[in-house]
KEVOVEX-866562 format. One line per 3 residues: their letters; for each residue x, y, z of N, C-alpha, C, O. Coordinates in nm, 3 decimals, padded with zeros to 5 digits. Example, Ala and Ser with C-alpha at 12.3 -4.5 7.8 and 13.67 -1.06 7.14 Angstrom:
2
AS	01.319 -00.569 00.780 01.230 -00.450 00.780 01.320 -00.330 00.780 01.424 -00.332 00.846  01.285 -00.225 00.708 01.367 -00.106 00.714 01.290 00.003 00.787 01.341 00.114 00.804
//
This chain:
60
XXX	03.920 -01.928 05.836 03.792 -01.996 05.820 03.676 -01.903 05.852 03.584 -01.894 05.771  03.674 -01.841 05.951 03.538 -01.723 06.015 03.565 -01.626 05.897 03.472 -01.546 05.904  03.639 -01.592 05.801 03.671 -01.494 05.708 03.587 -01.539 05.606 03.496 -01.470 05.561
XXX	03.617 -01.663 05.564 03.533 -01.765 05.443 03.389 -01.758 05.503 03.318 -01.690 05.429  03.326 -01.803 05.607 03.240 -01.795 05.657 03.180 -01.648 05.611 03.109 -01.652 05.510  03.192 -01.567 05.650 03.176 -01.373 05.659 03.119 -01.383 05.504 03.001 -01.365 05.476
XXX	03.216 -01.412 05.414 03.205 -01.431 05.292 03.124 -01.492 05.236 03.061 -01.466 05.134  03.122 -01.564 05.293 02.944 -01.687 05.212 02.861 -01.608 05.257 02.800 -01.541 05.174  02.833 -01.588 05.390 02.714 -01.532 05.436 02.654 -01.365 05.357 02.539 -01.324 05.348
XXX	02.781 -01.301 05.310 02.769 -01.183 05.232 02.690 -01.226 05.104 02.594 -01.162 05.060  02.749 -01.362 05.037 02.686 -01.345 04.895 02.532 -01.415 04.881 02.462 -01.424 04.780  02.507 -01.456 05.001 02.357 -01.507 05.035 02.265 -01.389 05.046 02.148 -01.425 05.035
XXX	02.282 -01.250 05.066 02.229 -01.119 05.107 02.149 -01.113 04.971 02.204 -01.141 04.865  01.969 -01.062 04.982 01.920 -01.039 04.950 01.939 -01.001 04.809 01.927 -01.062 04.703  01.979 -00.863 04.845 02.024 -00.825 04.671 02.068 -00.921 04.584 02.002 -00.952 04.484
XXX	02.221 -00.996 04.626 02.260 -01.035 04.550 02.203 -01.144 04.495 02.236 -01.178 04.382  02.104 -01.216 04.571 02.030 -01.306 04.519 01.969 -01.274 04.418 01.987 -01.340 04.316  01.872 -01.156 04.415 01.796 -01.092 04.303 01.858 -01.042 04.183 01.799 -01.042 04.074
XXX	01.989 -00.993 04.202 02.091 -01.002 04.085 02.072 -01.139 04.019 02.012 -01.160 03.914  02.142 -01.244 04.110 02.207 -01.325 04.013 02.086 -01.405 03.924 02.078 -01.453 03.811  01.986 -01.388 04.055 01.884 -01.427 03.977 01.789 -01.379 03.809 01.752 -01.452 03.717
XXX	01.777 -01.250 03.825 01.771 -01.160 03.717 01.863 -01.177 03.680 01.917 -01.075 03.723  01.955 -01.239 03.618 02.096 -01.254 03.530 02.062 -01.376 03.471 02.065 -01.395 03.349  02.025 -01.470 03.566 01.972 -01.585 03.484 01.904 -01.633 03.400 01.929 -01.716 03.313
XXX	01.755 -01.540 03.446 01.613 -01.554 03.405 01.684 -01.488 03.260 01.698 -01.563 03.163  01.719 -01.367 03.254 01.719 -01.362 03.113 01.811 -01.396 03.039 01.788 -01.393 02.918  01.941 -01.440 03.084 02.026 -01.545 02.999 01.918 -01.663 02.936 01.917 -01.697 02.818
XXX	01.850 -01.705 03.016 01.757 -01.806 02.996 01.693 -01.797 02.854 01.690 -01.855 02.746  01.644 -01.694 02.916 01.489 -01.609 02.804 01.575 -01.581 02.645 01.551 -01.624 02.532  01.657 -01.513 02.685 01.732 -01.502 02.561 01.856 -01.648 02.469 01.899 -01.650 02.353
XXX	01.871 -01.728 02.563 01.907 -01.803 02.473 01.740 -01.891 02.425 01.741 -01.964 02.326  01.644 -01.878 02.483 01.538 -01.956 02.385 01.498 -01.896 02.287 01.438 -01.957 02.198  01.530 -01.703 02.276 01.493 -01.640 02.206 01.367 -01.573 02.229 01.331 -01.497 02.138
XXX	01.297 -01.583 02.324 01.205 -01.512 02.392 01.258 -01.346 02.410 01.190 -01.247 02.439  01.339 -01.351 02.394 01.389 -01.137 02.458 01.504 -01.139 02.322 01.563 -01.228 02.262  01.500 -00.975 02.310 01.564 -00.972 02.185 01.753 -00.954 02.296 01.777 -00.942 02.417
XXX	01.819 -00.959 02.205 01.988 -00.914 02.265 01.965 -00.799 02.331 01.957 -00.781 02.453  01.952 -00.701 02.216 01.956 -00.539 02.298 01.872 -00.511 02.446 01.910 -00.434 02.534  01.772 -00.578 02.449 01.660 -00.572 02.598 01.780 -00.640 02.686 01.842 -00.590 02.780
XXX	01.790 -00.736 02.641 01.900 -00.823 02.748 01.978 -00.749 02.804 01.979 -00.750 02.927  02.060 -00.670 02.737 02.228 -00.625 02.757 02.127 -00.506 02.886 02.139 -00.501 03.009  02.044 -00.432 02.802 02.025 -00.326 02.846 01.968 -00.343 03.025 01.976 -00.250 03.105
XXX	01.919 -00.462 03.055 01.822 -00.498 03.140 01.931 -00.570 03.272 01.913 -00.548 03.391  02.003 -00.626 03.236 02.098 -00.673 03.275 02.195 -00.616 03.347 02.225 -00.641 03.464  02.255 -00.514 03.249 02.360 -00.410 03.233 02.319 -00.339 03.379 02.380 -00.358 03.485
XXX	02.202 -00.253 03.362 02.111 -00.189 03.444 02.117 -00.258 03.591 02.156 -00.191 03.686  02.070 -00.419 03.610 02.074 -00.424 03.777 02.203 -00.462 03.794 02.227 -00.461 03.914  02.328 -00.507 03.709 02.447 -00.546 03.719 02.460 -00.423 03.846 02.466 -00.420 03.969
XXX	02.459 -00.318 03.722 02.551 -00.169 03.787 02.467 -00.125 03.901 02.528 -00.096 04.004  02.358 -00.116 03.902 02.293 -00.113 04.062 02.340 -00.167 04.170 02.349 -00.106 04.276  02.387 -00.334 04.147 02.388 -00.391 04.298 02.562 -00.364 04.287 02.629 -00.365 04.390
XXX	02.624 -00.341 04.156 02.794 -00.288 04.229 02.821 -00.187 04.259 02.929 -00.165 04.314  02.718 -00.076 04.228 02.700 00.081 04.273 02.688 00.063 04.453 02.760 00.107 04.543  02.556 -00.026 04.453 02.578 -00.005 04.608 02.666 -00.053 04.692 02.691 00.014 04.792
XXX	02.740 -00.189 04.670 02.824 -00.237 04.708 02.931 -00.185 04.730 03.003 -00.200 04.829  02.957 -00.089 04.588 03.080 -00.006 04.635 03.071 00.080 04.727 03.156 00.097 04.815  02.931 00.164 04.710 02.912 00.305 04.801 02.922 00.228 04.914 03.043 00.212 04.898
XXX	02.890 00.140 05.055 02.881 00.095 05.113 03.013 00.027 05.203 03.000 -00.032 05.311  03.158 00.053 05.121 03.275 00.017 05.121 03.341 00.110 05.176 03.446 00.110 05.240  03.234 00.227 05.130 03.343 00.386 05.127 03.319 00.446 05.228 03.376 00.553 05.252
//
């Protein structure tokens, strides 16, 4: 249970908020058609690999 705990409290951390959040906003944007695909992938793609870049470095 304190393990599960550890665990919630990790995915509440700043970053990842701003990830998932920026993941949304433009899932959003792009299914109304407001942002073209390619901006999406590219924009996306971009803070995806940022917040698992650090996550990983941070492991090691």
């Amino acid at each position: 249970m304190k393990k599960l705990l550890e665990n919630i409290a990790n995915l509440v951390k700043v970053k990842t908020l701003v990830t998932l959040a920026v993941v949304f906003v433009f899932i959003v944007k792009t299914m109304r058609g407001d942002i073209e695909t390619d901006s999406i992938m590219f924009i996306v793609g971009t803070v995806t690999a940022f917040y698992f870049g650090t996550v990983t470095e941070k492991k090691l």
